[in-house]
LUMVO-982238 format. One record per residue: x, y, z of N, C-alpha, C in turn; residue number from 1. Coordinates in nm, 4 decimals. Layout:
residues N
+----------+----------+----------+----------+----------+----------+----------+----------+----------+------+
|       nx |       ny |       nz |      cax |      cay |      caz |       cx |       cy |       cz | resi |
+----------+----------+----------+----------+----------+----------+----------+----------+----------+------+
|        X |        Y |        Z |        X |        Y |        Z |        X |        Y |        Z |  NUM |
...
+----------+----------+----------+----------+----------+----------+----------+----------+----------+------+
END
This chain:
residues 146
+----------+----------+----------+----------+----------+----------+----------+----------+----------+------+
|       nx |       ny |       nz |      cax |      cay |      caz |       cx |       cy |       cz | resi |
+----------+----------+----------+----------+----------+----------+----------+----------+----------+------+
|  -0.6875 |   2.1756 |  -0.3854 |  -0.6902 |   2.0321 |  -0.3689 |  -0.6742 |   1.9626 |  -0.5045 |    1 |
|  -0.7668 |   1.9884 |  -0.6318 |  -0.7201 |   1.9378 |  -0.7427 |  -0.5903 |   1.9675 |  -0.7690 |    2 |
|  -0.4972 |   2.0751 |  -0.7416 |  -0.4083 |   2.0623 |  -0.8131 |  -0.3166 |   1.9671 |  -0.7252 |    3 |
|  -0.3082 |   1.9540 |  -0.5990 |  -0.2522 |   1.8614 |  -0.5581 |  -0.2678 |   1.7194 |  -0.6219 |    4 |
|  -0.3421 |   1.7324 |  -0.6315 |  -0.4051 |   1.5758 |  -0.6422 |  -0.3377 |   1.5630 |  -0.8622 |    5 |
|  -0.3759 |   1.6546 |  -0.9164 |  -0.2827 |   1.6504 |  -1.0665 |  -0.1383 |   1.6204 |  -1.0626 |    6 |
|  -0.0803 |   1.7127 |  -0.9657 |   0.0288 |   1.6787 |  -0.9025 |   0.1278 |   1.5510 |  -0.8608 |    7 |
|   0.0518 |   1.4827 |  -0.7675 |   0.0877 |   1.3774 |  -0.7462 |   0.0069 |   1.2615 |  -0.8495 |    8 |
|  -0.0721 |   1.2333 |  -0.9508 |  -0.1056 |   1.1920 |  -0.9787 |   0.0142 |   1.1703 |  -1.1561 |    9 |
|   0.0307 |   1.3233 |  -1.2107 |   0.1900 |   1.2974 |  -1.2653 |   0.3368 |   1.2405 |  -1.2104 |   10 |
|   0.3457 |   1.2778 |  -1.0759 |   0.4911 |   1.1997 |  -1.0142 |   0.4140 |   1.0471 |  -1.0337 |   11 |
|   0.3595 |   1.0178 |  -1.0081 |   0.3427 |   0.8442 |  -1.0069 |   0.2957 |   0.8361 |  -1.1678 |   12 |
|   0.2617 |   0.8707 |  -1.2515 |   0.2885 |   0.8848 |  -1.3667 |   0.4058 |   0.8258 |  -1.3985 |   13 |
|   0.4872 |   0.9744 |  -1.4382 |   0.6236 |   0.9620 |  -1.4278 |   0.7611 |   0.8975 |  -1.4019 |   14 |
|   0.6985 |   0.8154 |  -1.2721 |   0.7442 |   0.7261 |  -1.1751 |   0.7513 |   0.6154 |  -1.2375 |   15 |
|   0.6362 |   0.5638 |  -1.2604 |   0.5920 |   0.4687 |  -1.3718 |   0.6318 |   0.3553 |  -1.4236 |   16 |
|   0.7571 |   0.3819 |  -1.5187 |   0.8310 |   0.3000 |  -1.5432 |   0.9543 |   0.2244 |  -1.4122 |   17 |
|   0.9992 |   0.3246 |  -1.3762 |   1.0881 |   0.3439 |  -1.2209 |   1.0713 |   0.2574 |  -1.1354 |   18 |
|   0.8725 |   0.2633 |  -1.0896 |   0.7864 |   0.1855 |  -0.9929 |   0.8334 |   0.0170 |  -1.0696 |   19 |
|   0.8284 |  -0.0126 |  -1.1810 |   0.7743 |  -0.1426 |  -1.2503 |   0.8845 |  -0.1775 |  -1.2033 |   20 |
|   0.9986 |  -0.1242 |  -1.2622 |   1.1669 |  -0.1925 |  -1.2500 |   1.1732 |  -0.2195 |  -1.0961 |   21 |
|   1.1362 |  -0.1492 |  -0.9827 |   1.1327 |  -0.1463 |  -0.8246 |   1.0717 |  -0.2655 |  -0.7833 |   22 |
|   0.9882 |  -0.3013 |  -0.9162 |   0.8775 |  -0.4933 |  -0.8318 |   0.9591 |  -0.5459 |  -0.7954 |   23 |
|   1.1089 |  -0.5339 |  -0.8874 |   1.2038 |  -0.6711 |  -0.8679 |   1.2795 |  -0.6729 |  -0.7747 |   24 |
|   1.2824 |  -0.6123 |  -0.6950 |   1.3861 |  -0.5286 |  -0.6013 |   1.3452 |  -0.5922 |  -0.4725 |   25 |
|   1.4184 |  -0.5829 |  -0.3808 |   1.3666 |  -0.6014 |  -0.2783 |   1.2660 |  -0.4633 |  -0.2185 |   26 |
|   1.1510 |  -0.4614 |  -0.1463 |   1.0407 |  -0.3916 |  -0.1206 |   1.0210 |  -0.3787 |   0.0023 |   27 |
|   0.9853 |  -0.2776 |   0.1123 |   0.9678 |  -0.2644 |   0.2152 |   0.7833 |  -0.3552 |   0.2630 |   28 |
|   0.7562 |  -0.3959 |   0.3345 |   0.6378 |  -0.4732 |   0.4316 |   0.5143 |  -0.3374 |   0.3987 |   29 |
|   0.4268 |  -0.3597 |   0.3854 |   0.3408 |  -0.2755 |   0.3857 |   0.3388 |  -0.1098 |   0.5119 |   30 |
|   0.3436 |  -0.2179 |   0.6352 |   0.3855 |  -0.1272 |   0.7662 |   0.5141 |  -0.0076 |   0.6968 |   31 |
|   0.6162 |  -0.0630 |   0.6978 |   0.7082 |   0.0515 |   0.6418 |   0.7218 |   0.0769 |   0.5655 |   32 |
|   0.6558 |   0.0578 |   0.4229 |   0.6402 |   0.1896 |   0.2922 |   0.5651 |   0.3113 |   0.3859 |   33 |
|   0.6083 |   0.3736 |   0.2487 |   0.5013 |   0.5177 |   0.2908 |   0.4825 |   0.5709 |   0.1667 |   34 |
|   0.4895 |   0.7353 |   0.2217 |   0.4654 |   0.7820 |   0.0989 |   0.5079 |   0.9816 |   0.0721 |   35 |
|   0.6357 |   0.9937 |   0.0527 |   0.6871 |   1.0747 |   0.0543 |   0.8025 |   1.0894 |   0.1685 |   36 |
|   0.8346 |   0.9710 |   0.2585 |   0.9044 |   0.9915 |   0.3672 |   0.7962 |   0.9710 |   0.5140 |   37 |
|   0.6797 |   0.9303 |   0.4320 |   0.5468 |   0.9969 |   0.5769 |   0.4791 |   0.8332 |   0.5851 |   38 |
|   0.4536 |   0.7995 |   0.7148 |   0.3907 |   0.6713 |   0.7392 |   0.2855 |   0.6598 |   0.6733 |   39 |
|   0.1680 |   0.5811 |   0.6188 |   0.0610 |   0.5863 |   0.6056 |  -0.0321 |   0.4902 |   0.6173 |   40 |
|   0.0703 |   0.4043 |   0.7234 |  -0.0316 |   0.2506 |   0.7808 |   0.0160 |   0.2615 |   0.9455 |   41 |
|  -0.0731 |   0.2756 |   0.9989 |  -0.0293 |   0.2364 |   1.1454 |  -0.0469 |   0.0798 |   1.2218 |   42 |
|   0.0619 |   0.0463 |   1.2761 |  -0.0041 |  -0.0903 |   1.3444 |  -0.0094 |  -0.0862 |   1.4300 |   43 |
|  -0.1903 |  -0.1996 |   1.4454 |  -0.2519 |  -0.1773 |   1.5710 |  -0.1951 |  -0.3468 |   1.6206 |   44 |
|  -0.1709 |  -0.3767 |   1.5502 |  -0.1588 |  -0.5292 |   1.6979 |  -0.0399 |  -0.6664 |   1.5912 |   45 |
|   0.0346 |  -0.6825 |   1.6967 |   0.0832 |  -0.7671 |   1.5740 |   0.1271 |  -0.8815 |   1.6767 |   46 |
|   0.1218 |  -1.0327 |   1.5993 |   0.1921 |  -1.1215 |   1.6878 |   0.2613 |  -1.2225 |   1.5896 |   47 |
|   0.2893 |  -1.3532 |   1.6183 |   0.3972 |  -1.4631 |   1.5393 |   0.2807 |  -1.4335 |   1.4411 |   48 |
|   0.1566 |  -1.4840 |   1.4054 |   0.0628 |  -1.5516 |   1.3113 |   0.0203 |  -1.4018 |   1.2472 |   49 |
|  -0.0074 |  -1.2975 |   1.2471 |  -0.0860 |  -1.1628 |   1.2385 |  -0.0519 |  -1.0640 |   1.2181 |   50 |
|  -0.0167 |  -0.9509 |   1.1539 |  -0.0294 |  -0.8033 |   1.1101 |  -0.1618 |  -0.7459 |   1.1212 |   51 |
|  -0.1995 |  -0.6392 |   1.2292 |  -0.3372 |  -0.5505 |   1.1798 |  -0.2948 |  -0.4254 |   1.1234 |   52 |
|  -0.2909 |  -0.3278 |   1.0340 |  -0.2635 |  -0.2230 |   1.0088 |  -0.3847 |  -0.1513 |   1.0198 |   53 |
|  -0.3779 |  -0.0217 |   1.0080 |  -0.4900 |   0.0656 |   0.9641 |  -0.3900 |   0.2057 |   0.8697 |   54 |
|  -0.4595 |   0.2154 |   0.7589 |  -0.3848 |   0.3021 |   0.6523 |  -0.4443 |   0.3774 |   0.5886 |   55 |
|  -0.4261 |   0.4762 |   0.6154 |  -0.5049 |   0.6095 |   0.5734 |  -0.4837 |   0.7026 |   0.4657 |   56 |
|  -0.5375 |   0.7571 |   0.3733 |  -0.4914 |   0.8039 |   0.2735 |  -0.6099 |   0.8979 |   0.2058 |   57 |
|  -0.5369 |   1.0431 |   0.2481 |  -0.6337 |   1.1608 |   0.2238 |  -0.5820 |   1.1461 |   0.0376 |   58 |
|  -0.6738 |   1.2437 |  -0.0307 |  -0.6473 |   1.2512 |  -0.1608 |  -0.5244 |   1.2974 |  -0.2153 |   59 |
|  -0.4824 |   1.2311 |  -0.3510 |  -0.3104 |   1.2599 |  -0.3836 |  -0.2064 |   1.1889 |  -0.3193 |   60 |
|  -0.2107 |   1.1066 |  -0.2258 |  -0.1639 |   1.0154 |  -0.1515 |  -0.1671 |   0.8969 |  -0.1541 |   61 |
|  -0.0413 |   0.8344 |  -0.1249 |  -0.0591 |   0.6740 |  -0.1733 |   0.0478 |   0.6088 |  -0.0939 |   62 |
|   0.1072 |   0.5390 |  -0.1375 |   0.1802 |   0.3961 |  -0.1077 |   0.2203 |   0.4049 |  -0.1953 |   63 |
|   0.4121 |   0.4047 |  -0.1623 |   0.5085 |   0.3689 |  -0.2894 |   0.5178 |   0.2271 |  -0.2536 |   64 |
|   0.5873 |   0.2030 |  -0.3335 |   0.5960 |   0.0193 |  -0.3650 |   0.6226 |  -0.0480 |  -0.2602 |   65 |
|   0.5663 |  -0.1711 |  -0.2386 |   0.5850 |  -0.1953 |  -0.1373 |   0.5039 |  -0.3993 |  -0.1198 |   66 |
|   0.5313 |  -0.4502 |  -0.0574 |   0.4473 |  -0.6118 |  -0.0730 |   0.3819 |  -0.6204 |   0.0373 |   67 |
|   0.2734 |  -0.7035 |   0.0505 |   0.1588 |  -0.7464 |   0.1385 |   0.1858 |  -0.9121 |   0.1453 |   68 |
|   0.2304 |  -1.0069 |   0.2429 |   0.1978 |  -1.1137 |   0.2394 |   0.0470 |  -1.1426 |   0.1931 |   69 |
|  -0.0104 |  -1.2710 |   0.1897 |  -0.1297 |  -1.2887 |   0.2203 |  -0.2134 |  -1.2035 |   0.3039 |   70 |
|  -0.2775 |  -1.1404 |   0.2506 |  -0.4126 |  -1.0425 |   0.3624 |  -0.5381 |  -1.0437 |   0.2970 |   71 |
|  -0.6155 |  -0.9287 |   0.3700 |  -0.7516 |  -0.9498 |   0.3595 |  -0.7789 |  -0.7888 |   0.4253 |   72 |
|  -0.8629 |  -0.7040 |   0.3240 |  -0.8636 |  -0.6057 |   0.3764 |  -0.9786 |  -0.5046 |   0.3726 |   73 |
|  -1.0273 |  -0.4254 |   0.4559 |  -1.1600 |  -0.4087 |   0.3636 |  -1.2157 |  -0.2439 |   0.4623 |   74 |
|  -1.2627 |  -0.1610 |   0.3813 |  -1.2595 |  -0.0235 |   0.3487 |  -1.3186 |  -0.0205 |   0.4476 |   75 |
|  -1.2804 |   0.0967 |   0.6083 |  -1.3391 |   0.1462 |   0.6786 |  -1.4513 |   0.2768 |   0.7160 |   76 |
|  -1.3677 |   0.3671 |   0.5914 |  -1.4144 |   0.5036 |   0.5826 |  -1.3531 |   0.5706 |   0.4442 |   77 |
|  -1.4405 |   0.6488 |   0.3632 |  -1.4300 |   0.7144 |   0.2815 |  -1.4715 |   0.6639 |   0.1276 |   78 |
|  -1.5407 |   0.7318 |   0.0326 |  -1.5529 |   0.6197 |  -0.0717 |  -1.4889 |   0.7104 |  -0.1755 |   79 |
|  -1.3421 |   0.6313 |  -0.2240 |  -1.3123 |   0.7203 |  -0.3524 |  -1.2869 |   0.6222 |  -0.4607 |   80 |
|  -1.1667 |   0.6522 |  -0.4901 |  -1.1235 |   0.5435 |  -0.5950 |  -0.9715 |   0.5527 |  -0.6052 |   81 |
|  -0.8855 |   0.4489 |  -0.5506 |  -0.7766 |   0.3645 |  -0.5349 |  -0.6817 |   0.3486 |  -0.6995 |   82 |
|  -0.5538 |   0.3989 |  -0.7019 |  -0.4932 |   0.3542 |  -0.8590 |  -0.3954 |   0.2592 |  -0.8095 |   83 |
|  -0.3843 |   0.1561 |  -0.7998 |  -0.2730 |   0.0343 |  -0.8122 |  -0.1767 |   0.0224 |  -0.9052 |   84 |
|  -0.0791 |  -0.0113 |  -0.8990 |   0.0016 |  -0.0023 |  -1.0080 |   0.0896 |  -0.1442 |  -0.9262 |   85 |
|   0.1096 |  -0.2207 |  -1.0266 |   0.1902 |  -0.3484 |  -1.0200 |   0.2924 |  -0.3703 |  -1.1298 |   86 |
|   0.3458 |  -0.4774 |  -1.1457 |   0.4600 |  -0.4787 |  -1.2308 |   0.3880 |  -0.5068 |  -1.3661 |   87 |
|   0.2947 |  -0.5668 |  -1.3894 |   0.2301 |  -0.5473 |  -1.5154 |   0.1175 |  -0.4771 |  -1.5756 |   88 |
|   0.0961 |  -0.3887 |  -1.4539 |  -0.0637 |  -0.3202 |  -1.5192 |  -0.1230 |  -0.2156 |  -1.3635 |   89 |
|  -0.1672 |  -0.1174 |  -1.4415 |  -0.2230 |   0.0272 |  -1.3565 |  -0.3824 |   0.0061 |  -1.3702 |   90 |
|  -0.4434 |  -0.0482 |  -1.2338 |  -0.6081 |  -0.0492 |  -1.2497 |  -0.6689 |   0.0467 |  -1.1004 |   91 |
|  -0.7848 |   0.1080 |  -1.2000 |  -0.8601 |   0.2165 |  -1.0776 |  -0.9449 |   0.0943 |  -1.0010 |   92 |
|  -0.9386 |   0.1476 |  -0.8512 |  -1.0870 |   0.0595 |  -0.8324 |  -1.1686 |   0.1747 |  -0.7360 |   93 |
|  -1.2991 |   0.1782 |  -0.7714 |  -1.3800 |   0.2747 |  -0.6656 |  -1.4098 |   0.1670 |  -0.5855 |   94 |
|  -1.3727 |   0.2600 |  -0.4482 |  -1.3736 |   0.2027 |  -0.3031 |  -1.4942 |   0.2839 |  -0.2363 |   95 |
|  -1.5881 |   0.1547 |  -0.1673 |  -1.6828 |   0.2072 |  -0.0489 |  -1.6444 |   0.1738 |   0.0828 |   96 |
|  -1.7066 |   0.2363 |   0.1783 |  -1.6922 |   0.1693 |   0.3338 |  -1.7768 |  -0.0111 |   0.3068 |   97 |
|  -1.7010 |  -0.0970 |   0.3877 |  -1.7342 |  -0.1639 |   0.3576 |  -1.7139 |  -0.2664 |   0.2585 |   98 |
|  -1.6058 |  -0.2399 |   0.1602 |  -1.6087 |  -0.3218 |   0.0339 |  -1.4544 |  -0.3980 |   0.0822 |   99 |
|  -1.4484 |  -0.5275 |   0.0736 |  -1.3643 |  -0.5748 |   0.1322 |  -1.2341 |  -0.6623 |  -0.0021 |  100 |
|  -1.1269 |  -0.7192 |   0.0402 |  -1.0560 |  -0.7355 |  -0.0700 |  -0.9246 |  -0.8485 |  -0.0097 |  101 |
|  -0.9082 |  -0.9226 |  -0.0785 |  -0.8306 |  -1.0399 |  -0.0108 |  -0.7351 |  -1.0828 |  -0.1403 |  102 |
|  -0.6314 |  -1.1229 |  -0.0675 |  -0.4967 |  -1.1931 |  -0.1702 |  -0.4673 |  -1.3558 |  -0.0814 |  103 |
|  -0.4211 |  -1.4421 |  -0.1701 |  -0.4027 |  -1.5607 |  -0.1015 |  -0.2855 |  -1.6068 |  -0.1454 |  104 |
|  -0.2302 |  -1.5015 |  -0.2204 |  -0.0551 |  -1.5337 |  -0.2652 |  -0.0050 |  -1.3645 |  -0.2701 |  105 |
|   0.0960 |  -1.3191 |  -0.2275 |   0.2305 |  -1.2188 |  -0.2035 |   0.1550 |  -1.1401 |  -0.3557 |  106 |
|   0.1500 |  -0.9829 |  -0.2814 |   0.1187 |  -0.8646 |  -0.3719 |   0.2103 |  -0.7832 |  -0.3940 |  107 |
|   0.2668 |  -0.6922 |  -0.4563 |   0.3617 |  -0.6626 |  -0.4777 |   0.3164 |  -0.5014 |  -0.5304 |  108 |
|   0.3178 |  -0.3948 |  -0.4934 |   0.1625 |  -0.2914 |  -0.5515 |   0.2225 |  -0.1700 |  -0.4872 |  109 |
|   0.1852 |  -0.0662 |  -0.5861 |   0.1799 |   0.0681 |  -0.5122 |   0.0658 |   0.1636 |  -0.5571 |  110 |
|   0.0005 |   0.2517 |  -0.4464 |  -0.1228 |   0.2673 |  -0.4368 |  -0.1042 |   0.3771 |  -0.4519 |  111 |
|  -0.2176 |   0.5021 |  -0.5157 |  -0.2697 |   0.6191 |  -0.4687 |  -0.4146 |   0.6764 |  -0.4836 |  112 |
|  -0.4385 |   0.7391 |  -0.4113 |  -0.5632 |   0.8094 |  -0.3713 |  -0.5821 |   0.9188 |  -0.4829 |  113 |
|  -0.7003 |   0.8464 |  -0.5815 |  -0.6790 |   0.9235 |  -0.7123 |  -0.8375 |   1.0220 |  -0.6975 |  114 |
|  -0.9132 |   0.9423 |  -0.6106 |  -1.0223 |   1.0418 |  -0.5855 |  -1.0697 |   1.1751 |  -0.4521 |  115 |
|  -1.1753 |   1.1706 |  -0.4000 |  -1.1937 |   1.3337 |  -0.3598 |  -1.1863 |   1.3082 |  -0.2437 |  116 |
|  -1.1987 |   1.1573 |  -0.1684 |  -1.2219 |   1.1519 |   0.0108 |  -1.1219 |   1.0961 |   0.0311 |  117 |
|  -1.1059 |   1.0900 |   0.1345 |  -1.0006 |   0.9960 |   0.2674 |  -1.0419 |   0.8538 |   0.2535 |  118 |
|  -0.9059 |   0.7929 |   0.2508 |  -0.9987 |   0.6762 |   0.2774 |  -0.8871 |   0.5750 |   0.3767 |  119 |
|  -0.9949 |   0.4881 |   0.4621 |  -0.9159 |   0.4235 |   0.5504 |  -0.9686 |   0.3079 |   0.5085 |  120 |
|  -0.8240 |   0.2082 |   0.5727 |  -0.8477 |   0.0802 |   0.5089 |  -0.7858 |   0.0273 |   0.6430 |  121 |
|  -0.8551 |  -0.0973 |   0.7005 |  -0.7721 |  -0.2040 |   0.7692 |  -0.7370 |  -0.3406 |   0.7150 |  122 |
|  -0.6223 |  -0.3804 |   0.7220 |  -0.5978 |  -0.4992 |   0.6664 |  -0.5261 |  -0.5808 |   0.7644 |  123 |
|  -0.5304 |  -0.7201 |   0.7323 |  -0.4616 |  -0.8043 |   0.7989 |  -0.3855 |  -0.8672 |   0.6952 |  124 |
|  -0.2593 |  -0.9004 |   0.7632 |  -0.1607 |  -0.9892 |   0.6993 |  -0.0945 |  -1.1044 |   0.7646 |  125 |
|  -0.1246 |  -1.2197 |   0.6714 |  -0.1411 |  -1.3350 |   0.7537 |   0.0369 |  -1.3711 |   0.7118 |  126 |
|   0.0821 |  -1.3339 |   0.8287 |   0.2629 |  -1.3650 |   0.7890 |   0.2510 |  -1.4723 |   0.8516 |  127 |
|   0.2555 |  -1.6038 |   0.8975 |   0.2299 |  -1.7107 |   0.8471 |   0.2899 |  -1.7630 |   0.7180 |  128 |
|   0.1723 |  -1.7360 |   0.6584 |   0.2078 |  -1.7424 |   0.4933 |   0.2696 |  -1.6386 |   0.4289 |  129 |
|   0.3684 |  -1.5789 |   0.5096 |   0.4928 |  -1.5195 |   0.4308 |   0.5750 |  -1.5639 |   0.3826 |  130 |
|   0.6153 |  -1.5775 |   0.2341 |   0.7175 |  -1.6905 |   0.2265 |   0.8539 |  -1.5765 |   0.1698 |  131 |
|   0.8575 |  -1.5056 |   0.2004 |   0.9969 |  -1.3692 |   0.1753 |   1.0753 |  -1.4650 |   0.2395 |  132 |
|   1.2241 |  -1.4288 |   0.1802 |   1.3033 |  -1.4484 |   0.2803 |   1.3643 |  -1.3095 |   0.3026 |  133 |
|   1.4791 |  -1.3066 |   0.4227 |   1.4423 |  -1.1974 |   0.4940 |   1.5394 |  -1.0685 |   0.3738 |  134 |
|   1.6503 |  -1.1434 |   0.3166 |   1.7324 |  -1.0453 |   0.2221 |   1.5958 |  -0.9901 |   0.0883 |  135 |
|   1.4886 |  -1.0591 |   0.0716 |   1.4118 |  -0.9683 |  -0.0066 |   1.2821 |  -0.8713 |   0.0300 |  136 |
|   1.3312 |  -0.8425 |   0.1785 |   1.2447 |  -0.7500 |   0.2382 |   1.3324 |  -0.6157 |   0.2606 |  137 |
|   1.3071 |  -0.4407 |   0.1934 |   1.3594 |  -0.3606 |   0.2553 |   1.3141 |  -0.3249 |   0.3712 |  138 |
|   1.3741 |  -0.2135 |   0.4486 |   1.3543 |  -0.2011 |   0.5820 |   1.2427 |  -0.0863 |   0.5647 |  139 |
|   1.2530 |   0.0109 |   0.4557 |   1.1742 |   0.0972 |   0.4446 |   1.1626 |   0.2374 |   0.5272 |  140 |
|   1.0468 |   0.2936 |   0.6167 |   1.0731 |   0.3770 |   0.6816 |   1.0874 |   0.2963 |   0.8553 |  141 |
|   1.0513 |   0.1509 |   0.8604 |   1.1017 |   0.0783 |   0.9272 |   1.2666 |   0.0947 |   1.0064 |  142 |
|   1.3388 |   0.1483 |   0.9179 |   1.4759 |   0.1146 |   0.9362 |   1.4979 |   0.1803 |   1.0398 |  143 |
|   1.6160 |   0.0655 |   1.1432 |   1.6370 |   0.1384 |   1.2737 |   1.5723 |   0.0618 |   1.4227 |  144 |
|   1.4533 |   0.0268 |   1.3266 |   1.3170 |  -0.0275 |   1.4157 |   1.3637 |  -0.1495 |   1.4612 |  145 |
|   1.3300 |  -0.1972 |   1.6085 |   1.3624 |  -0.3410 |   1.6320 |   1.2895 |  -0.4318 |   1.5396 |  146 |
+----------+----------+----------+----------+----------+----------+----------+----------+----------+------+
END
């Protein structure tokens, strides 16, 4: 398991610079990033006003780049610690069940699971206040999808 986790913790390393240049790009919806080709948010309910996801992420695992409208999201299960990486800066955060986390303007972020548990997260995304237009959204692992 550690070495997995060294593993993927150098590709996003590595990546690094790659990831930063990718902010500018157009970015797949949270729902369709992933992470290696592999889903790692499922959605449970969606309508005009709402996104619910639930996104799971055993250790060494993450979220390549990818944007969040406005949401609000907050730790269901597992307590590790989360590496973010954005276009200007890589911050750890240790995550509990329970610890909750909100944006009120467009995130732009790619995540991995830098510690020892699973951790699930549900979030909502208030698309509403999406202000993308639609040429700066990729399709992601989306593509295909109505």
């Amino acid at each position: 398991m550690q070495q997995r986790l060294a593993i993927a913790t150098l590709a996003l390393i590595a990546s690094t610079t790659s990831a930063f240049a990718q902010f500018a790009d157009p970015l797949p919806s949270a729902l369709c990033a992933g992470w290696r080709g592999e889903r790692v948010c499922e959605l449970l309910n969606e309508d005009a006003q709402v996104r619910i996801l639930r996104c799971t992420f055993p250790p060494g695992i993450g979220h390549e780049p990818h944007y969040h409208p406005p949401h609000f999201g907050i730790v269901l299960e597992g307590e590790s610690v989360m590496r973010t990486t954005t276009a200007d800066r890589v911050r750890d955060f240790h995550m509990r069940p329970g610890a909750s986390f909100s944006n009120d303007t467009e995130v732009r972020h790619a995540a991995l699971n830098i510690g020892k548990r699973t951790m699930v997260y549900l979030i909502v995304e208030k698309k509403y206040a999406d202000a993308r237009p639609a040429s700066a959204v990729a399709p992601g692992l989306c593509a295909g999808s109505p």
